[in-house]
DSSP file (Angstrom, degrees, kcal/mol; ACC not computed):
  #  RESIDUE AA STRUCTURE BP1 BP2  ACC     N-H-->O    O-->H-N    N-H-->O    O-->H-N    TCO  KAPPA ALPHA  PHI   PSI    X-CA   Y-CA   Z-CA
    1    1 A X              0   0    0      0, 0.0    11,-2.8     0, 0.0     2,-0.5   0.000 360.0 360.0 360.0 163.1  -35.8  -29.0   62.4
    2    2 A X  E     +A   11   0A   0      9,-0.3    51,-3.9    11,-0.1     2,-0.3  -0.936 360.0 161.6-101.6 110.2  -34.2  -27.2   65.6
    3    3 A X  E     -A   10   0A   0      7,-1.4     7,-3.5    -2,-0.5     2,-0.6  -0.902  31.3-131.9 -71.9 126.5  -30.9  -26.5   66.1
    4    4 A X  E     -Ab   9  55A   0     50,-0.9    52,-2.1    -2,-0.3     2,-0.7  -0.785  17.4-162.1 -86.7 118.9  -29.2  -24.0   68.6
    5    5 A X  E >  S-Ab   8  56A   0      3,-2.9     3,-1.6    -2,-0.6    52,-0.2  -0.895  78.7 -20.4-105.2 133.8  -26.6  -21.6   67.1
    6    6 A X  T 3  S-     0   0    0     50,-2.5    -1,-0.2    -2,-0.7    51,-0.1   0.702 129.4 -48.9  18.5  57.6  -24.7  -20.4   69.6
    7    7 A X  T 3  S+     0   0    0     49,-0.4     2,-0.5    -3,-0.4    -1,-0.2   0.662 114.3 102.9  75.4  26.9  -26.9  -21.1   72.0
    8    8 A X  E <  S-A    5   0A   0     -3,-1.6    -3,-2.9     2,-0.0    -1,-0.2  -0.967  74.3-112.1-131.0 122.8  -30.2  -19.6   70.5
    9    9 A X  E     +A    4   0A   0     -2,-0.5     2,-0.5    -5,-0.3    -5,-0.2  -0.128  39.4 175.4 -47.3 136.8  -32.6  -21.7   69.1
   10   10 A X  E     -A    3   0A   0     -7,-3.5    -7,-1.4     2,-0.0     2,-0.6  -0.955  23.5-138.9-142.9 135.4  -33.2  -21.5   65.3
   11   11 A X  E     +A    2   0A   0     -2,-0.5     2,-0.3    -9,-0.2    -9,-0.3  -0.804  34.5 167.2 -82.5 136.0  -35.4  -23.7   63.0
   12   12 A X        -     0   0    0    -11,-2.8     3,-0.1    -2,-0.6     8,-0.0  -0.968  46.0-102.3-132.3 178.8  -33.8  -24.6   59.7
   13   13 A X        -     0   0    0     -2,-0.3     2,-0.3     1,-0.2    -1,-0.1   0.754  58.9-112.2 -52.1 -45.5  -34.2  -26.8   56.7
   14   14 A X        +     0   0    0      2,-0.1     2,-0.5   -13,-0.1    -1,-0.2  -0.898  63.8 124.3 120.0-151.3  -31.7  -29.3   57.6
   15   15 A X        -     0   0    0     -2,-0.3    35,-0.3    35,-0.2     2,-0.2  -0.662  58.5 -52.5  96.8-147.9  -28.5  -29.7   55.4
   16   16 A X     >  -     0   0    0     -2,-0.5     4,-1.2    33,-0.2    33,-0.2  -0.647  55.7 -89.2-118.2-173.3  -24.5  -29.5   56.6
   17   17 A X  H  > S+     0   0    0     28,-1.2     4,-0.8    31,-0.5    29,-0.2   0.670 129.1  50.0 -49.6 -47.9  -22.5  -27.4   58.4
   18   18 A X  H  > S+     0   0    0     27,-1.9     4,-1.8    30,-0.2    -1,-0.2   0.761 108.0  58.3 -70.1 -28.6  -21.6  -25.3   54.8
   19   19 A X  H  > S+     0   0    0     26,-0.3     4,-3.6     2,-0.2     5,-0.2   0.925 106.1  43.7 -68.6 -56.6  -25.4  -25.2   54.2
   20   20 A X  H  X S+     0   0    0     -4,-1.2     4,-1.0     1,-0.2    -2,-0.2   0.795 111.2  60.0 -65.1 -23.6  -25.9  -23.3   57.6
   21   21 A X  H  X>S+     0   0    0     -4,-0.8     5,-1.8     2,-0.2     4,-0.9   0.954 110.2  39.8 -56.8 -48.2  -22.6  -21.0   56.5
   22   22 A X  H ><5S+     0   0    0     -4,-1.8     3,-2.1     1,-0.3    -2,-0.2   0.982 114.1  52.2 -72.4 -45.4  -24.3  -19.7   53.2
   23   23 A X  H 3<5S+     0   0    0     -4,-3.6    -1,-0.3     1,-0.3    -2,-0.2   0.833 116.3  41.1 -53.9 -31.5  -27.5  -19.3   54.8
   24   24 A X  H 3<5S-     0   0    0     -4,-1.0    -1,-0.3    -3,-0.3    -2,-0.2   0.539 103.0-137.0 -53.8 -31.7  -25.6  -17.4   57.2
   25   25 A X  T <<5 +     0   0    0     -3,-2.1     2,-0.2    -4,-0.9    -3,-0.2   0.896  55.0 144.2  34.5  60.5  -23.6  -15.8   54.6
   26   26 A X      < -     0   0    0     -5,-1.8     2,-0.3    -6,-0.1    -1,-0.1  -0.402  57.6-125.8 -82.1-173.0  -20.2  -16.5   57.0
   27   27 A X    >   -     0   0    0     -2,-0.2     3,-1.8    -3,-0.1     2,-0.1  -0.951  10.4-142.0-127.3 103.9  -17.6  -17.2   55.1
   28   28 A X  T 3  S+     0   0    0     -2,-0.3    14,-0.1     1,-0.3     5,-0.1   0.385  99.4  71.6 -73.0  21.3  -16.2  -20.9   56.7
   29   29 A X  T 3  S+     0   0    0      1,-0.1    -1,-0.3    -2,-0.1     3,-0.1   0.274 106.1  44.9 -87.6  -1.2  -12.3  -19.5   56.0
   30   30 A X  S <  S+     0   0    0     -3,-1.8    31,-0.8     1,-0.2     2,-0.3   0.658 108.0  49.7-121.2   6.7  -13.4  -17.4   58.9
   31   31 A X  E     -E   60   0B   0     29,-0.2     2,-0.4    -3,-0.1    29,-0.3  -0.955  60.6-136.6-149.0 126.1  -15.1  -19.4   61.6
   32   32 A X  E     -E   59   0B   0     27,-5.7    27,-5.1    -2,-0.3     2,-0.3  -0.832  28.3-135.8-106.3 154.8  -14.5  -22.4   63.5
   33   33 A X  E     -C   40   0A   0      7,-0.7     7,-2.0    -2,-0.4     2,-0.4  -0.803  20.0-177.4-101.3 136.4  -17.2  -24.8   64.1
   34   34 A X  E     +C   39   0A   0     23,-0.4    23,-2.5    -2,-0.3     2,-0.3  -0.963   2.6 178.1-100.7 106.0  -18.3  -26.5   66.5
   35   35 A X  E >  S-CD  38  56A   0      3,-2.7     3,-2.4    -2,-0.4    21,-0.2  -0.912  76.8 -11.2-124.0 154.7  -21.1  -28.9   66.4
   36   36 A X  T 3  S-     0   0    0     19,-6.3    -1,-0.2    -2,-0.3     3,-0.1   0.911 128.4 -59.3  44.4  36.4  -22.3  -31.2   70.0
   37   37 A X  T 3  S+     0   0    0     18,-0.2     2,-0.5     1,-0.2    -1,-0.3   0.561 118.9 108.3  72.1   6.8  -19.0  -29.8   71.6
   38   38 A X  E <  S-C   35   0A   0     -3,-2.4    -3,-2.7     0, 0.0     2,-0.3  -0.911  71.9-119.5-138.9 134.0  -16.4  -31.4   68.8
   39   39 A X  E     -C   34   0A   0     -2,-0.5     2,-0.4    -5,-0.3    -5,-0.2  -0.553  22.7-134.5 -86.8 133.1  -14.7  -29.1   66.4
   40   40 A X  E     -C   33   0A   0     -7,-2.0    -7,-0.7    -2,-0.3     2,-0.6  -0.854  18.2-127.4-111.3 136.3  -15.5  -29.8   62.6
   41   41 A X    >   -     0   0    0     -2,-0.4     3,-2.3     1,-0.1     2,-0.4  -0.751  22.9-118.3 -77.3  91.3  -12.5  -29.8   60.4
   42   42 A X  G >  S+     0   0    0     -2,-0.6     3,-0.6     1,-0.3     4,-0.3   0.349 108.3  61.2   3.7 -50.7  -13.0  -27.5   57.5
   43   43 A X  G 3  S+     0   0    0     -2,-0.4    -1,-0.3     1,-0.2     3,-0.1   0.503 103.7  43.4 -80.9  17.7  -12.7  -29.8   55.2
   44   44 A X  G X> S+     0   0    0     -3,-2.3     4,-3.3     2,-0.1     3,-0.6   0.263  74.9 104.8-133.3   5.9  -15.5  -31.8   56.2
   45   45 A X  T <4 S+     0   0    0     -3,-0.6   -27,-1.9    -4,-0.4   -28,-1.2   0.884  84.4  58.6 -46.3 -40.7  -18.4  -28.8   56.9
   46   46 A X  T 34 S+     0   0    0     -4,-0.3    -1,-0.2     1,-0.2    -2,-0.1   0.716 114.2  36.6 -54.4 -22.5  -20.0  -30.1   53.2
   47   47 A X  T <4 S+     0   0    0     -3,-0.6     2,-0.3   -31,-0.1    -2,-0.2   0.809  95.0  94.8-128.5  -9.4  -20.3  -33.2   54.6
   48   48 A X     <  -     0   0    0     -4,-3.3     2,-0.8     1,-0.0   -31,-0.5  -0.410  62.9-150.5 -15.7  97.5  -21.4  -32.7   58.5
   49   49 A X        -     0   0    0     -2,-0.3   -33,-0.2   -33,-0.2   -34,-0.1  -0.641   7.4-118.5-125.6 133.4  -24.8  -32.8   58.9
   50   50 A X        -     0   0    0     -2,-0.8     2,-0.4   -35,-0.3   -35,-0.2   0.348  21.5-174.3   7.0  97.7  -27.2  -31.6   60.7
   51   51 A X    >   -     0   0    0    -37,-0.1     3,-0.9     1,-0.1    -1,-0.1  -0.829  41.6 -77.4-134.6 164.7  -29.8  -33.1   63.0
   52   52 A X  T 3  S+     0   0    0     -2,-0.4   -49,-0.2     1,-0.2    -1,-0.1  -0.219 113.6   9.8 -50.2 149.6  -32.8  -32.1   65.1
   53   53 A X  T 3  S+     0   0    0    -51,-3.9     2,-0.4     1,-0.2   -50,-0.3   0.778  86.6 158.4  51.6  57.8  -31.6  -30.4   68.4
   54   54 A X    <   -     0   0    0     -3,-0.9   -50,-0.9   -52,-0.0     2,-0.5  -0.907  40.1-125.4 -77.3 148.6  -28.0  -30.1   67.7
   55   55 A X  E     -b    4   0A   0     -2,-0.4   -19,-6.3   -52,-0.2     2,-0.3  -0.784  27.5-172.2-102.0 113.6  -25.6  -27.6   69.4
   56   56 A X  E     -bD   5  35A   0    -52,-2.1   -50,-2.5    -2,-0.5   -49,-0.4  -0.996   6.1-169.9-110.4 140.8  -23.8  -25.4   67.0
   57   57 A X        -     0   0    0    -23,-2.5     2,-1.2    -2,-0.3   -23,-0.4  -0.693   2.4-169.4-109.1 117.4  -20.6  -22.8   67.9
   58   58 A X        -     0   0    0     -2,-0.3     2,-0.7   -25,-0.2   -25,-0.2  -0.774   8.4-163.5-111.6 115.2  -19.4  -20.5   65.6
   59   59 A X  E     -E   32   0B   0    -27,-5.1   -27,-5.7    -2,-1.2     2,-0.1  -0.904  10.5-145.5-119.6 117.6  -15.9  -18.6   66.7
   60   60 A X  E     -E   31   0B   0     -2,-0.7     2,-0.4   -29,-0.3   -29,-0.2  -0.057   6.2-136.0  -9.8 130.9  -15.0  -15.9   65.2
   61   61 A X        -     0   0    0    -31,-0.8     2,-0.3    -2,-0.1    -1,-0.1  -0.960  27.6-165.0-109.7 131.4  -11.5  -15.3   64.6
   62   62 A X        -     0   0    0     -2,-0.4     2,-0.1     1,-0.0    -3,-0.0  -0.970   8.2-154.3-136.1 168.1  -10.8  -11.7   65.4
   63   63 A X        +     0   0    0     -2,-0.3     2,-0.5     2,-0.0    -1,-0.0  -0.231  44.2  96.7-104.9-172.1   -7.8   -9.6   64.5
   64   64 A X        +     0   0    0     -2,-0.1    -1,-0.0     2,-0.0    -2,-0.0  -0.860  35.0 103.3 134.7-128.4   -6.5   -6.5   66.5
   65   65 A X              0   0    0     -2,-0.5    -2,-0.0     1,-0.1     0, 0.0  -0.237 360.0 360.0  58.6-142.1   -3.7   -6.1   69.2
   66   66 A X              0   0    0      0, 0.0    -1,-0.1     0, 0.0    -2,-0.0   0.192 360.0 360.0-160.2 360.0   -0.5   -4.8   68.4
């Protein structure tokens, strides 16, 4: 199926939110999700899933400043 991650279309297998992490190899203690505009709660990335032509966001968390 098709899915856009962060706005580039990408075929995958299907699965959750955590499925698309490993393939990814993020780590989801380090990324917030977005899927269709609505922010997915960590704990519920296993159990999100996926369908054709959904919009997924990954943000980053980045460090720095001082």
């Amino acid at each position: 199926m098709q899915v856009k991650v962060n706005g580039k279309a990408e075929e995958i297998q299907g699965g959750t939110v955590l499925d698309l992490l490993k393939i990814k190899k993020i780590e989801p203690q380090m990324v917030a999700v977005e899927v269709n505009d609505k922010m997915i709660d960590r704990d519920h990335l296993a159990t999100t899933q996926l369908t054709e032509g959904d919009q997924v966001e990954f943000l980053f968390y980045m460090g720095g400043g001082r």
